[in-house]
Each structure stands twice: as structure tokens, then as C-alpha cells.
C-alpha positions in Angstrom: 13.8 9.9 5.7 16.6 12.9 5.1 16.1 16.0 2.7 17.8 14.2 -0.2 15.4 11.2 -0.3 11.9 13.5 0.1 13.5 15.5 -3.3 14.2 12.4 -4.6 10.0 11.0 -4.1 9.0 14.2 -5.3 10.9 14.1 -8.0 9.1 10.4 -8.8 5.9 11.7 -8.0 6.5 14.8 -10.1 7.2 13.0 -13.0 4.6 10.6 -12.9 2.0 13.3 -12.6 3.8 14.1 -15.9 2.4 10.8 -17.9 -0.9 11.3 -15.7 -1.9 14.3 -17.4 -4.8 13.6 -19.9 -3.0 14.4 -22.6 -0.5 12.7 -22.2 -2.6 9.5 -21.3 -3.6 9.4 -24.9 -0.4 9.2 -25.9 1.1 6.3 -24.5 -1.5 4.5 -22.5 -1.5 1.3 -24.2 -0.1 2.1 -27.3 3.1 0.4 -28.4 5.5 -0.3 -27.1 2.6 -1.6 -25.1 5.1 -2.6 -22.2 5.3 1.5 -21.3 1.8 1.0 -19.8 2.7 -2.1 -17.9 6.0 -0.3 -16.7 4.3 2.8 -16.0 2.0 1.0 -13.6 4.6 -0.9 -11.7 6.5 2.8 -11.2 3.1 4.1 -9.7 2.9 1.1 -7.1 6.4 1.3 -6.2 7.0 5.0 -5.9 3.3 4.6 -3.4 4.6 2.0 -1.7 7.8 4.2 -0.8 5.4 6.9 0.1 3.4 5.0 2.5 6.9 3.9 4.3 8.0 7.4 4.3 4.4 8.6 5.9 4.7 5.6 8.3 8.5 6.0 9.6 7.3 10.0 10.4 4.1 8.7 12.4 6.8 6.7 14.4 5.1 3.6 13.3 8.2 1.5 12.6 9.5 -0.2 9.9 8.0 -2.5 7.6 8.7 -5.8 9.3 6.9 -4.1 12.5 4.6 -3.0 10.4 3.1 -6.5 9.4 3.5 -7.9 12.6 1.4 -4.9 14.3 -1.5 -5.4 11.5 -1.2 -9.0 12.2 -1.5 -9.1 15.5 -4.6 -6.5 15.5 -6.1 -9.2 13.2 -5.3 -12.1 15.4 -6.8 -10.1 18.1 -10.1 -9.1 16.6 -11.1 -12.7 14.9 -10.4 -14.1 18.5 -12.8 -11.9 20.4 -15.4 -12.1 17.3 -14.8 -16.0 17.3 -15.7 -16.4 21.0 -18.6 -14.4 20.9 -19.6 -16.5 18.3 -18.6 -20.3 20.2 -21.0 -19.1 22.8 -24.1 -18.2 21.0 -23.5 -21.1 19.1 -23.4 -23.5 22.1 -26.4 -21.9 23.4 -28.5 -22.4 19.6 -26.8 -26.0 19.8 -25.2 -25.3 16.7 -22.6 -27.7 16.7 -21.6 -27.7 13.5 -20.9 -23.7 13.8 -19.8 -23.8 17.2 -17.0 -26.2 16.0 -15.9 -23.7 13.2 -14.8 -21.2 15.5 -13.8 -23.1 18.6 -9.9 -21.9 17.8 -7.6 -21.2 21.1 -5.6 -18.0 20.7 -1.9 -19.9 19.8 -4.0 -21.6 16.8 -4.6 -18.1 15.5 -1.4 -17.1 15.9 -0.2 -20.2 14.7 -1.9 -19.0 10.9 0.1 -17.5 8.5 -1.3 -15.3 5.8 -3.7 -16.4 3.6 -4.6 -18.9 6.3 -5.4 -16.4 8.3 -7.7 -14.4 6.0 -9.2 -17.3 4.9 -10.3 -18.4 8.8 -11.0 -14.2 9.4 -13.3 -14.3 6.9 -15.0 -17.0 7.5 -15.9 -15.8 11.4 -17.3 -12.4 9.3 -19.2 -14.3 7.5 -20.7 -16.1 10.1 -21.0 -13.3 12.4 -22.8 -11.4 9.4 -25.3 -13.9 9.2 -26.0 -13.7 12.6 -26.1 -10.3 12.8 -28.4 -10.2 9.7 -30.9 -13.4 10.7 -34.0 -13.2 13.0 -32.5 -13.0 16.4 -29.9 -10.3 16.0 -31.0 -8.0 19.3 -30.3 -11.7 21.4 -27.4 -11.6 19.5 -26.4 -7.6 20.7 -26.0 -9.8 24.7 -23.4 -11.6 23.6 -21.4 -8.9 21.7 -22.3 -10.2 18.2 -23.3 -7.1 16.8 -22.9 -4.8 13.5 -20.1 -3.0 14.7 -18.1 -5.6 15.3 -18.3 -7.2 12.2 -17.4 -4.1 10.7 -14.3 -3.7 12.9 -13.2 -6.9 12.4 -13.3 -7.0 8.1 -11.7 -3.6 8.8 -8.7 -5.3 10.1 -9.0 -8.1 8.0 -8.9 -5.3 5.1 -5.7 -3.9 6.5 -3.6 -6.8 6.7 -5.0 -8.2 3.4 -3.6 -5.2 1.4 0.1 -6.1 3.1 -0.2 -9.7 2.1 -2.0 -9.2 -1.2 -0.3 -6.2 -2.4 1.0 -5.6 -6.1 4.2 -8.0 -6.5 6.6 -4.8 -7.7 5.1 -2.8 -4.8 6.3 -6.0 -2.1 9.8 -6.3 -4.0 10.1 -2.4 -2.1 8.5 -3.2 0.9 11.1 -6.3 0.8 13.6 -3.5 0.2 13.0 -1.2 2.9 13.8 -3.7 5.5 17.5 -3.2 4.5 17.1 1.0 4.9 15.6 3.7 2.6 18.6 3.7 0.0 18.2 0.5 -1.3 14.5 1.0 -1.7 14.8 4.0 -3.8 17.8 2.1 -5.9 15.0 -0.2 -7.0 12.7 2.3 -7.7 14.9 4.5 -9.9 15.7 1.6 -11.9 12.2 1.2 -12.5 12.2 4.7 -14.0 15.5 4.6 -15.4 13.6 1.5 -17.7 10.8 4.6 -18.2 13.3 6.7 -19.3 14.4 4.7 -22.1 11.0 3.4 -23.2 9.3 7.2 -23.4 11.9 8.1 -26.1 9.5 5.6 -28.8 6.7 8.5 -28.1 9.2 11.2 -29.6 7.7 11.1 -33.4 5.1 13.7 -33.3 5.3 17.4 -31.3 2.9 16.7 -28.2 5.2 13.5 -28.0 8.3 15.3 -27.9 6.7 18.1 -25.6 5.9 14.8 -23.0 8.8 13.8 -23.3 10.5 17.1 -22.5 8.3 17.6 -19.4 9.5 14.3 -18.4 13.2 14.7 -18.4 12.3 18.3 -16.7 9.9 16.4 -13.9 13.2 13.5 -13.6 15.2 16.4 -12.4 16.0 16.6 -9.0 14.9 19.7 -8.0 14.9 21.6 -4.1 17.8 23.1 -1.5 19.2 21.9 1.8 16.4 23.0 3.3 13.8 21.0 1.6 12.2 23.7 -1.1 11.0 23.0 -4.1 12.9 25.2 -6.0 16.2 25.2 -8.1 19.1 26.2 -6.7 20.2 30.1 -7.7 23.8 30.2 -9.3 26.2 32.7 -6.7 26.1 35.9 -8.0 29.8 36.8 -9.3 32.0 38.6 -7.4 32.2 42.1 -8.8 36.1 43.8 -8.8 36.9 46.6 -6.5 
């Protein structure tokens, strides 16, 4: 992500700390027009959302559409390994029924597609929970069953689950962002631009205007070419010889 673009998140995150301050809260946190509060959360998912990409594309972690497939994958991989562990201790208690609920080849995991596949993951947690939580846990350890893995798994299974299952506004960006940075942030300003003209209601009493004039402050674009965060200096004139 270029210079202009980091000003330009700042400059979201800068205002929104704007409407975060308590002081402010009390002024428009759901209090008419009651649609303020609802826009006001959607800006705070999307401008994250952006964030996260931006954090991600510096790690070198790829793009979005990588990003899902990675987390994906990782999931695929741990519910297999905790699944087989499972099919054999089963088969060994002659636990049929259980045996048969996790008795999925690889290409049928990767055959699921979202919820399916947090629906199936969980269910192997849950089942390895039990075992790791019932009387003959330490027989359990031999096989690999153990607490750790449990916890590694729902770990995974919490990672992908917050792709899948994350707020609608904040997946219209992610959407976005397979298309380049610039369109992404087009979406998002138009979710503040919508702020913009809502915060204006607020403007009846002095604290409202004083919010209101932080806002249009924080809305500013502010920084140089070199990534400050500081307004540009106008040249000093030229004085005559």
C-alpha cells in the first residue's frame, strides 16, 4: 500500500477516534438519527478490515483470495490429523458409531465448503474434547488425542470462522480488495462520506458543533511525501533583492 493510501487510513482511523471519544459517545450513540450508530459501526468494520489487508500485504501474506485459501487449507489440515487420531481410538473402544463420524478421507474435507466445514471441524473438537476430558485421557495422550491439539485445532477453526463469518460491510471490502487497494478505499469513503452528512443533525448545541468540527478536522487528509503526520508548510515567499 503507497504513502497516499496509509494517509488516507489514518485519516479514517483519525476520525473515527473522533466519534470514539466519551464525550462525544453521549452525543450520538443511539440518539436520533438513530441510523448514525448503525453507520458509524459499519465505518469501524470496514476501515478494520482495510487495516488488516494493509498489515497483511506488508507481512507478504498475499492478498485476500490467498488469504482464505491459506486459512482454509490450515483448517482442512488440522481436522484431518485430529480426525484420524480419533478413527483409531475409536476402532480400538469399538465405538462404531464415533468411529464412523470421523472416518472422512482428505478430498472429502476439501471437498467442504464453509460452513460445512465448521460445522464437521467442530464436531471432531467436540469429540476430541470429550475424550480428552473422559476417564481414559492419558491412553488417549498414545494416540495423539491430547489437550493441545484440541486447542490447535478450534484455533484454526477460530481463524477461518472470522473470514467466513465476518460482518457483511467488512466482506463487501474484503470482496473489494481482490480488485486492488483503490477500489476498497472508494467503498470505504463512501461509507464516511454518508457520515459526513448524517453528523451535521448533531450541530444544535456547542459540544455538537465542537464534534462536529473535530470531525471535519480528523476527515482531512493530513501528512507529506514522506509519510508524516503533519501538514504541509506553505513555501516561504521569495523575498526581492
Amino acid at each position: 500500500m503507497n504513502i497516499e493510501l496509509d494517509l488516507r487510513l489514518k485519516a479514517f482511523n483519525r476520525s473515527l477516534g473522533v466519534l470514539d471519544l466519551a464525550e462525544h459517545v453521549v452525543l450520538w450513540k443511539d440518539k436520533a438519527p438513530v441510523i448514525f450508530t448503525t453507520k458509524h459501526d459499519e465505518a469501524t468494520s470496514m476501515a478494520a478490515a482495510l487495516e488488516d489487508a494493509a498489515k497483511k500485504q506488508e507481512a507478504g501474506l498475499g492478498g485476500v483470495a490467498d488469504e482464505k485459501d491459506r486459512e482454509e487449507a490450515e483448517l482442512e489440515d488440522a481436522a484431518f490429523v485430529v480426525a484420524q487420531a480419533l478413527l483409531s481410538w475409536f476402532n480400538d473402544q469399538k465405538q462404531e458409531t464415533e468411529a464412523g463420524e470421523v472416518d472422512f478421507a482428505k478430498s472429502s474435507w476439501q471437498g467442504l465448503r464453509d460452513q460445512q466445514l465448521l460445522t464437521k471441524s467442530q464436531r471432531v473438537i467436540d469429540l476430541a474434547a470429550t475424550v480428552v476430558g473422559g476417564p481414559n485421557a492419558a491412553k488417549a495422550l498414545d494416540y495423539g488425542i491430547t489437550a493441545g491439539a484440541v486447542t490447535e485445532l478450534t484455533k484454526e477453526r477460530k481463524d477461518y470462522w472470522e473470514i467466513v463469518n465476518e460482518p457483511g460491510v467488512a466482506q463487501s471490502v474484503r470482496k473489494a480488495l481482490t480488485k486492488g487497494f483503490r477500489p476498497a478505499f472508494a467503498l470505504v469513503e463512501k461509507k464516511f462520506k454518508e457520515l459526513d452528512g448524517l453528523i451535521l443533525q448533531f450541530g444544535k448545541t456547542a459540544t455538537g458543533k465542537s464534534m462536529i468540527a473535530a470531525w471535519k478536522d480528523a476527515r482531512v487528509q493530513k501528512g507529506q511525501a514522506n509519510g508524516d503526520e503533519e501538514e504541509k508548510k506553505p513555501a516561504e515567499p521569495v523575498k526581492p533583492a
